[in-house]
TIBAVO-286335 format. One line per field, with one value per residue (C-alpha): residue number from 1; chain; x, y, z negated. Coordinates in steps of 0.5 Angstrom, whole numbers. Layout:
! TIBAVO-286335
n <- (NUM/...);
chain <- (A/...);
u <- (X/...);
v <- (Y/...);
w <- (Z/...);
***
This chain:
! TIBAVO-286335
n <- (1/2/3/4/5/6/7/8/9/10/11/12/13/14/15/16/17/18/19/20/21/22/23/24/25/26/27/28/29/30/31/32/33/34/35/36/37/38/39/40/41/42/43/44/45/46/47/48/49/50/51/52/53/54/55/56/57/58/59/60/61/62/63/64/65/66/67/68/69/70/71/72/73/74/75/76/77/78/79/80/81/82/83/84/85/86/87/88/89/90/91/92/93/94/95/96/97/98/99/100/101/102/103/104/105/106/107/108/109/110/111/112/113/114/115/116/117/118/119/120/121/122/123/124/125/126/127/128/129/130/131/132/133/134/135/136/137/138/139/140/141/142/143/144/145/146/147/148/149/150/151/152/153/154/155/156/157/158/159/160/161/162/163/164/165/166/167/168/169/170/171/172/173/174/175/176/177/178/179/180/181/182/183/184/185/186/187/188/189/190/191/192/193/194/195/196/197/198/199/200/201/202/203/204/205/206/207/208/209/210/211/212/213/214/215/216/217/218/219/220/221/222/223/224/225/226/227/228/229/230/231/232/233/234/235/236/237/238/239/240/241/242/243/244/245/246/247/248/249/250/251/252/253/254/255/256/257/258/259/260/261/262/263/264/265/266/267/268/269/270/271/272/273/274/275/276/277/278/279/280/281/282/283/284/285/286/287/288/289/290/291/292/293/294/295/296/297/298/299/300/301/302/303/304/305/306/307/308/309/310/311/312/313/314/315/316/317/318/319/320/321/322/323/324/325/326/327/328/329/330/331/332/333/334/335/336/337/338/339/340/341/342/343/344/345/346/347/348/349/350/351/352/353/354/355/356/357/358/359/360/361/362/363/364/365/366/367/368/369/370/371/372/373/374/375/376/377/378/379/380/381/382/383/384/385/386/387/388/389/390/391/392/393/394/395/396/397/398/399/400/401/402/403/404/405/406/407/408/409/410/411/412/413/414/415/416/417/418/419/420/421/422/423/424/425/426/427/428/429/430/431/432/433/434/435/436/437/438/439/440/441/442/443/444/445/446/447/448/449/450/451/452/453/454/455/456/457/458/459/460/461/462/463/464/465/466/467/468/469/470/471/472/473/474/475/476/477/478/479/480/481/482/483/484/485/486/487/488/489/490/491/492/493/494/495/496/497/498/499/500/501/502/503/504/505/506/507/508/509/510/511/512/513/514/515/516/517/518/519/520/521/522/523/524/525/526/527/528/529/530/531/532/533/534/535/536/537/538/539/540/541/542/543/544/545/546/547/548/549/550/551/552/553/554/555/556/557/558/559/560/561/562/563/564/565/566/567/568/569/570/571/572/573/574/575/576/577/578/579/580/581/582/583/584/585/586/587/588/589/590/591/592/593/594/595/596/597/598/599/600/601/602/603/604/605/606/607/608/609/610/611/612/613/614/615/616/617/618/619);
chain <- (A/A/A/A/A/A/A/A/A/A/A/A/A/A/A/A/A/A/A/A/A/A/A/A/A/A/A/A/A/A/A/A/A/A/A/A/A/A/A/A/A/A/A/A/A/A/A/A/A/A/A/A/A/A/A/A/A/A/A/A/A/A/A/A/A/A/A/A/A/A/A/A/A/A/A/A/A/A/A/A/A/A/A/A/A/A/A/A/A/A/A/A/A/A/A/A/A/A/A/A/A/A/A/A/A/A/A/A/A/A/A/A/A/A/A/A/A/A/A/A/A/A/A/A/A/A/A/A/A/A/A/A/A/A/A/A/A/A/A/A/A/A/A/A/A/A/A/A/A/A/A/A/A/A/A/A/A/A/A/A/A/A/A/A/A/A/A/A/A/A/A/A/A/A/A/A/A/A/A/A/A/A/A/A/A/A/A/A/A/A/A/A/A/A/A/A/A/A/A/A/A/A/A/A/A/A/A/A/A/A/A/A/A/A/A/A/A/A/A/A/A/A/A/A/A/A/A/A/A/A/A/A/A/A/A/A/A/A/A/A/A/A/A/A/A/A/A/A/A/A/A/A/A/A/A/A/A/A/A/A/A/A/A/A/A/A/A/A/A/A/A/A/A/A/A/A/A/A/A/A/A/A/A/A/A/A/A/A/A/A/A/A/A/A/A/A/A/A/A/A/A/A/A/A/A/A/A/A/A/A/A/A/A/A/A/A/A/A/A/A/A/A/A/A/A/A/A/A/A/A/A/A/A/A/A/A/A/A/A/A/A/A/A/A/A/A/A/A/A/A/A/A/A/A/A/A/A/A/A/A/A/A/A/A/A/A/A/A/A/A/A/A/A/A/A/A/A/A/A/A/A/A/A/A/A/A/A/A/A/A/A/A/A/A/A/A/A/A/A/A/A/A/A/A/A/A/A/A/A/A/A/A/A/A/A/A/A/A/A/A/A/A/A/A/A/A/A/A/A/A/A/A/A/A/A/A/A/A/A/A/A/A/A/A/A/A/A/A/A/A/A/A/A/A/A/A/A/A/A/A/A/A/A/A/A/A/A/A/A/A/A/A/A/A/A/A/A/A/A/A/A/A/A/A/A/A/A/A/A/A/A/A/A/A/A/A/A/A/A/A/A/A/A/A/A/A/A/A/A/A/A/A/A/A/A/A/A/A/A/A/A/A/A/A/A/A/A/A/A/A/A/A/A/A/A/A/A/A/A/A/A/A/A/A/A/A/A/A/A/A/A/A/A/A/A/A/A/A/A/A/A/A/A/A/A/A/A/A/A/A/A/A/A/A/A/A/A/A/A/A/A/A/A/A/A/A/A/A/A/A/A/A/A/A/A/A/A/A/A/A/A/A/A/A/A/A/A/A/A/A/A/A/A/A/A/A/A/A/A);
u <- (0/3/5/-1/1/-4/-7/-4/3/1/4/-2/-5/1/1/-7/-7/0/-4/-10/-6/-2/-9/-13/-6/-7/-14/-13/-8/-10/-16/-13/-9/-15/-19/-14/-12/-20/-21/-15/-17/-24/-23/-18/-23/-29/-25/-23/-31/-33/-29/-32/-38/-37/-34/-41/-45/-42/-43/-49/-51/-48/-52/-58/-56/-55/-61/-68/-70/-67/-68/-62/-58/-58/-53/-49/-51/-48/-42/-41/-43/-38/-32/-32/-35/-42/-48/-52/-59/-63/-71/-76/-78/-83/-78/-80/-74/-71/-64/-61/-54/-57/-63/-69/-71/-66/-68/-66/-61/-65/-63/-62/-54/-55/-60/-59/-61/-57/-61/-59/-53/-47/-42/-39/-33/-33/-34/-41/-43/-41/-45/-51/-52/-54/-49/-45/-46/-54/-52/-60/-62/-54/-52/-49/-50/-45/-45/-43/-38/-34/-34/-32/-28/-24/-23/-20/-15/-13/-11/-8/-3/-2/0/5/8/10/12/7/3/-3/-10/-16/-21/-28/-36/-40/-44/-39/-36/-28/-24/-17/-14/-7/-1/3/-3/-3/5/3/2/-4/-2/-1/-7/-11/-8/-9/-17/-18/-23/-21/-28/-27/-33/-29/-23/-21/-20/-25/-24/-28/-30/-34/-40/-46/-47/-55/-56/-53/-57/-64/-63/-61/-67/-71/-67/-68/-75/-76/-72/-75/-81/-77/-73/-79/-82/-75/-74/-69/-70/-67/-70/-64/-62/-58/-50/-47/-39/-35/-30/-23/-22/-26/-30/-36/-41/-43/-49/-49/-44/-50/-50/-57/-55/-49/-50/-52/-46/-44/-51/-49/-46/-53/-54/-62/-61/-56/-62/-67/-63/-61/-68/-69/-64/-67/-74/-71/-67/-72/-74/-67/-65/-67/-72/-69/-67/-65/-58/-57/-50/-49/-43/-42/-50/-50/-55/-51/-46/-40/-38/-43/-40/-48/-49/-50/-42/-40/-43/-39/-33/-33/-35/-30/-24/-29/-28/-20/-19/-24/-19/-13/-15/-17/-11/-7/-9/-9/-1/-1/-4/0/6/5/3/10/11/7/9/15/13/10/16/21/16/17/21/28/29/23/28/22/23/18/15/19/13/16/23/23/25/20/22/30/28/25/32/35/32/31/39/40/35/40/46/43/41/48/51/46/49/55/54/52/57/62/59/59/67/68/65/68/76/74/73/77/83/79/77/84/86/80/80/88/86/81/85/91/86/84/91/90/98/103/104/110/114/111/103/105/107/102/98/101/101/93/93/97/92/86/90/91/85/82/88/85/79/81/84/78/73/78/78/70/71/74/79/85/91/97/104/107/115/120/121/126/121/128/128/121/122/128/125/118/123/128/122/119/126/125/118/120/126/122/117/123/121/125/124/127/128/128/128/129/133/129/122/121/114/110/108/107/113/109/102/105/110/104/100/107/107/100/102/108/105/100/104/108/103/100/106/109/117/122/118/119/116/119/118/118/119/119/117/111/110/107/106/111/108/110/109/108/108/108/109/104/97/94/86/81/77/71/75/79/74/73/80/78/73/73/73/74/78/79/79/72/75/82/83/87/93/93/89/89/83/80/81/89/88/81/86/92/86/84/91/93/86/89/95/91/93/89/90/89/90/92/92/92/91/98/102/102/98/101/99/101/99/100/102/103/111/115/120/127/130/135/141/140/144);
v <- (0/7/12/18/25/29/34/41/37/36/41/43/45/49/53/54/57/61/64/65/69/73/75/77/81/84/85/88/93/95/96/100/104/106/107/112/116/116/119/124/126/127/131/135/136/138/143/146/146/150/155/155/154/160/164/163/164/170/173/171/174/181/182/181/186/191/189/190/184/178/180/181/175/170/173/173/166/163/167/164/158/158/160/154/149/148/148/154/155/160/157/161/159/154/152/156/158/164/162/155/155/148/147/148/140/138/136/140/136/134/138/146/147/155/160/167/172/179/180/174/170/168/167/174/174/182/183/187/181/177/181/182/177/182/183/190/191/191/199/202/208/209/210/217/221/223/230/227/221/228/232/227/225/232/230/224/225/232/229/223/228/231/224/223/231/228/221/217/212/213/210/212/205/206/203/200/206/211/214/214/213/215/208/210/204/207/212/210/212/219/224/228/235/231/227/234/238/233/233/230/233/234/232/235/230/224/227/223/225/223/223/229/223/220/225/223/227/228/223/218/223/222/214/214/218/213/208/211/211/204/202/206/201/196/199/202/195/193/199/201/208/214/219/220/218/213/215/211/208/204/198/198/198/203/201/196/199/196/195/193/199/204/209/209/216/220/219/211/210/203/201/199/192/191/185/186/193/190/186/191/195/189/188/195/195/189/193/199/195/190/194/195/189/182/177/171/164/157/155/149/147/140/138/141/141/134/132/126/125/124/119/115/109/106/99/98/102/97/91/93/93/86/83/86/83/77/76/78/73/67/68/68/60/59/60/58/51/50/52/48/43/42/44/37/32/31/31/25/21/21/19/14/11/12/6/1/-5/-4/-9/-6/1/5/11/18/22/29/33/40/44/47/45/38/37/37/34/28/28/27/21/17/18/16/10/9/8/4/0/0/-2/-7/-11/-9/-12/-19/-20/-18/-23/-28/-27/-27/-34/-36/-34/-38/-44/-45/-45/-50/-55/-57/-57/-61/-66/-67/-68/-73/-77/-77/-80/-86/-87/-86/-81/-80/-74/-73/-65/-64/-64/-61/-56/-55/-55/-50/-45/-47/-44/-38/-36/-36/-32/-27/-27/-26/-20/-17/-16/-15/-8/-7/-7/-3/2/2/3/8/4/4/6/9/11/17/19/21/17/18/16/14/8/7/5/1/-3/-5/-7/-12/-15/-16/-17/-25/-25/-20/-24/-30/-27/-24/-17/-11/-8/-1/6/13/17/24/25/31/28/26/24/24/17/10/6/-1/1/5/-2/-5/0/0/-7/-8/-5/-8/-15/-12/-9/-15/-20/-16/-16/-21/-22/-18/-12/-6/-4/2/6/13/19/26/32/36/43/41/34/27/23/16/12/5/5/-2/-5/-9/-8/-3/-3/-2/5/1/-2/4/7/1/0/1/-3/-9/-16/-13/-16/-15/-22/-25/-32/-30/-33/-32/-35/-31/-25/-24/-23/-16/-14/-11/-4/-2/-3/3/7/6/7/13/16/14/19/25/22/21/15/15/10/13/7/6/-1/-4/2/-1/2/8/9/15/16/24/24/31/32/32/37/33/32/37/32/30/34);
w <- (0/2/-3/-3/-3/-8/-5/-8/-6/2/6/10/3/1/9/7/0/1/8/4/-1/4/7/0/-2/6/5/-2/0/7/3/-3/2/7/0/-2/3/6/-1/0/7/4/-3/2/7/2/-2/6/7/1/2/8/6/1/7/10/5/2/10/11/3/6/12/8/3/8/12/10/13/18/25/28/23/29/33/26/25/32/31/24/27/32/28/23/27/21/24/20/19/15/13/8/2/5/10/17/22/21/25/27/30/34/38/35/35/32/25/18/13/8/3/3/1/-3/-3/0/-4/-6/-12/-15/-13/-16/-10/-9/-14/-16/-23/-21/-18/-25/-29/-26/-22/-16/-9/-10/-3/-4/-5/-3/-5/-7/0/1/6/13/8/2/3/7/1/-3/2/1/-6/-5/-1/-4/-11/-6/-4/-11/-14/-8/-9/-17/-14/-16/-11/-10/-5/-3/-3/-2/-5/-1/-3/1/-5/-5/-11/-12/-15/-18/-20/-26/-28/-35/-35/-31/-37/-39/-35/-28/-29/-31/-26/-20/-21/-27/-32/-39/-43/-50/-53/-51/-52/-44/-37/-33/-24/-21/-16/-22/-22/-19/-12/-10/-7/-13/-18/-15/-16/-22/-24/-20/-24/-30/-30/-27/-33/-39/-39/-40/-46/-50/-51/-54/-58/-55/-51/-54/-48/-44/-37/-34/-32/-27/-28/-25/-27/-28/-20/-19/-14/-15/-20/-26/-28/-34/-36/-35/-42/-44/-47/-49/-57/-56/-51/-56/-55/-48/-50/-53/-47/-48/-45/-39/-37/-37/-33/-28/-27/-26/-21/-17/-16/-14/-8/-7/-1/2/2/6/3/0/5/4/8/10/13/17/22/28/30/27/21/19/13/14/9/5/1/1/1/8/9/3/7/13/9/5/12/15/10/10/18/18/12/16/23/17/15/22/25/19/20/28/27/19/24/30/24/21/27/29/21/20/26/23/18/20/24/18/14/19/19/20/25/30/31/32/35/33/40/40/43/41/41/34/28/28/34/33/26/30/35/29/26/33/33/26/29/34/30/26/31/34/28/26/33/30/24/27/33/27/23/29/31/24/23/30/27/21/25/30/24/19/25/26/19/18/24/22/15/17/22/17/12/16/18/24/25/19/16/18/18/25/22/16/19/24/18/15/21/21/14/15/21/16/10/16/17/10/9/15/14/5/8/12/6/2/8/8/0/1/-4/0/-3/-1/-4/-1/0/4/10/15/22/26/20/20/27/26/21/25/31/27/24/32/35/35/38/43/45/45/49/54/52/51/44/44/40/40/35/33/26/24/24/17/14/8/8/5/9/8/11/16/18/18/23/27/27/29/35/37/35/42/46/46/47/52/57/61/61/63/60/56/49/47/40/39/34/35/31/35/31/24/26/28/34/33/40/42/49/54/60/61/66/61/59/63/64/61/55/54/48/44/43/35/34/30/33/40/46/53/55/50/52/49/42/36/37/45/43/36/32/33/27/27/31/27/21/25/26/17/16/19/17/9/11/13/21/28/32/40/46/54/59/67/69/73/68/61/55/49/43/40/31/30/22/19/20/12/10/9/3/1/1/7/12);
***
């Protein structure tokens, strides 16, 4: 039964939760970005849009306060319009049409934005406004005639130019009424004399200066007599009274009048603070300019000529929204699990290759070039060594089982005939017994060294060996064999290559070769060994005469158990086991072993060694 993977470990899983995690954080901070930035833009835009609203309104309340009605507003509306881009429209109190910036089908926003009133309004921000809640361009019977405004205005710039002789700045601003007045900038700093002598007045019973331009003109005197009666109702019924007529101020400015501020007389002044007394005043205001000024309007503002909101966070605008992130998480899953999918096919073929009977040598189908696909080349490799080694493991155990008994078939069969009395064991059997016997302890040292090579147990002894010894050595060791084979065993040596070596594993790999070199070439012919430094390395040769390797069978020289000839045996072709141990040996010593041949030239093998600095006592 095949292991099963839990759930929250599958690979498809994981690419589905982490893909649905990415999307919810994506979704989550898009929305946060956009919610934040759409908040910014908004907050930014309504703050641009009542300052324009307010412009509007303070225009429009204008007009009505220097209109005695709203006729002619349509053009003031279609510029206002124009200018900020809002559709303006201006209804009566029951909502009948005085003037539309937009056709006139075109429906009205549902609410009004502010009411038009110059009587009562809150939005002009001079302080006559804020006391009394009435527009100081409303001016009414206030407003003085062509002759006064020059008379007065021959004043003001009269006492202008006595400021600008003593080096004072001085400028001449006026009242929506008309009436100039001489606003000075270091005035509290000009003394007493110059004030007097440049048109103020001394009042004896205030002990202060007053401006010339501050005493009513006719016109100015008229209104306030009409003021005054309008507003003596009111202050009898409140006890408040006192005979006298109402004077007009100013503010600080000089130039919006305070209504508000009005003496009732000149020995109550302190009772002007009484707000009782302001009110009955501002009411009395409101009736003397009633006729003067326009009726009360609603104004209602929209976008351009469109009635709509801009923006409304209303459940079908949420419902958008969720749907929207619903829709880019749905598509996220979606695609995350088509590309999970084709990710883990390749995955699970192979892995259905991996659990199959190592003798079948399945293969897993490579159907794309990324990284599963290279990762199911590799496994097919790995599957094709394996199997590679596996016929190697069989034919090395079928030559191994085939070396073993050719030696004990003769050691037996003489044995057994020697028992029956058959032949005498005379020295001749003994010592082919013997020889028998030395085949098979070759053997088993063969392979013996071949498993510690494998092991990785292999043990070498390193010194300082001169090559040109080393070459010495193996030749006198094979002198008899090559003289009895009619081959000539040369040298050559350089005196400066020198290896840090073990000396008997490296006989043993030179003797290997030399055993096949001279086995492998007839009579009369040469095996040469050679020495010479090449860099940091010695390059130690065996080269022959004989009729070389086939092409074919040059790059299986190594392996185990190989022969060129199949039909050669132990005594003629050896056991297949002794260049496999050159090439395990001069690997121990950190070295390469390589064959070049040409067929009918011989065959060289040359072992590269890293090179040995000479002994210091050796010259």
């Amino acid at each position: 039964m095949k292991p099963r993977i839990p759930w929250r470990k599958r690979l498809l899983v994981r690419l589905l939760f982490t893909s649905v995690l990415i999307a919810v954080c994506s979704v989550a901070a898009t929305a946060w970005l956009a919610v934040t930035t759409t908040t910014s833009a908004l907050e930014e835009e309504q703050g641009q849009d009542l300052a324009a609203d307010n412009k509007i309104l303070a225009q429009l309340s204008g007009y009505a306060a220097d209109h005695p009605d709203w006729t002619g507003v349509q053009h003031t509306v279609r510029a206002l319009a124009a200018k900020t881009g809002r559709r303006i429209a201006l209804t009566t109190p029951d909502r009948t049409l005085i003037a539309d910036s937009a056709p006139h089908d075109t429906p009205l926003p549902p609410r009004p934005a502010a009411a038009v009133d110059p009587l009562h309004t809150d939005t002009y921000t001079e302080s006559g406004a804020q006391l009394s809640g009435i527009d100081p361009r409303a001016v009414g019977p206030f407003l003085l005639t062509a002759q006064e405004r020059a008379k007065l205005e021959a004043v003001a710039q009269k006492e202008q130019s006595c400021f600008d002789r003593f080096g004072i700045h001085a400028t001449v601003q006026h009242t929506p009424s008309g009436r100039p007045h001489v606003i000075v900038d270091d005035a509290r700093d000009a003394p007493l004399e110059l004030k007097v002598g440049c048109g103020n007045v001394y009042d004896e019973s205030t002990a202060d200066t007053r401006d010339a331009l501050d005493y009513p003109m006719p016109t100015e005197t008229k209104a306030l007599d009409a003021l005054t009666d309008l507003a003596r109702p009111c202050l009898r019924a409140r006890d408040l009274d006192l005979g006298g007529k109402l004077s007009l101020t100013y503010d600080t400015t000089g130039r919006t009048p305070v209504s508000g501020a009005f003496l009732v007389t000149k020995k109550g002044i302190e009772r002007t603070t009484d707000q009782t007394a302001k009110n009955c005043v501002t009411g009395a205001r409101r009736t003397q300019l009633e006729p003067y000024v326009a009726p009360a309007a609603e104004l209602f503002l929209g976008i351009g000529d469109q009635t709509a909101p801009r923006f409304d966070m209303s459940r079908a605008n949420k419902t958008k929204i969720v749907g929207a992130a619903g829709l880019v998480l749905a598509v996220t899953v979606a695609v995350t699990a088509v590309v999970a999918t084709r990710l883990v096919r390749p995955l699970r073929a192979l892995t259905v290759a991996a659990r199959q009977p190592p003798e079948l040598h399945v293969r897993a189908p490579v159907r794309t070039r990324d990284e599963t696909g290279l990762l199911a080349e590799a496994f097919n490799d790995l599957t094709e060594r394996r199997e590679r080694l596996e016929e190697q493991r069989k034919a090395m155990v079928s030559d191994i089982a085939h070396e073993l008994r050719s030696p004990l078939t003769n050691i037996r069969g003489w044995l057994e005939v020697t028992r029956d009395g058959v032949v005498d064991p005379d020295p001749a059997l003994l010592s082919s017994l013997h020889e028998e016997a030395l085949v098979l302890q070759r053997i088993i040292d063969d392979l013996q060294d071949l498993a510690a090579a494998d092991a990785g147990t292999l043990r070498v002894h390193r010194e300082q060996v001169r090559a040109a010894d080393l070459l010495d050595q193996v030749a006198a060791a094979h002198r008899v064999a090559a003289d009895a084979a009619g081959v000539a065993l040369l040298t050559d040596a350089q005196d400066t290559a020198w290896l840090d070596a073990d000396p008997v594993r490296m006989r043993q790999a030179l003797g290997n070769l030399v055993s096949n070199a001279i086995r492998h070439t007839p009579a009369d012919g040469t095996v040469t060994l050679t020495a010479r430094r090449d860099g940091d390395d010695v390059l130690l040769t065996v080269a022959d005469t004989g009729k070389g390797i086939a092409p074919d069978d040059l790059p299986h020289v190594f392996e185990r158990f190989w022969r060129a000839e199949k039909s050669r045996s132990r005594r003629t072709g050896g056991s297949g086991l002794g260049l496999p141990i050159v090439r395990h040996l001069v690997a121990a010593h950190d070295g390469t072993a390589e064959a070049r041949s040409e067929p009918g030239k011989g065959a060289e093998f040359t072992l590269r060694l890293p090179a040995a600095e000479a002994p210091a006592d050796v010259s």
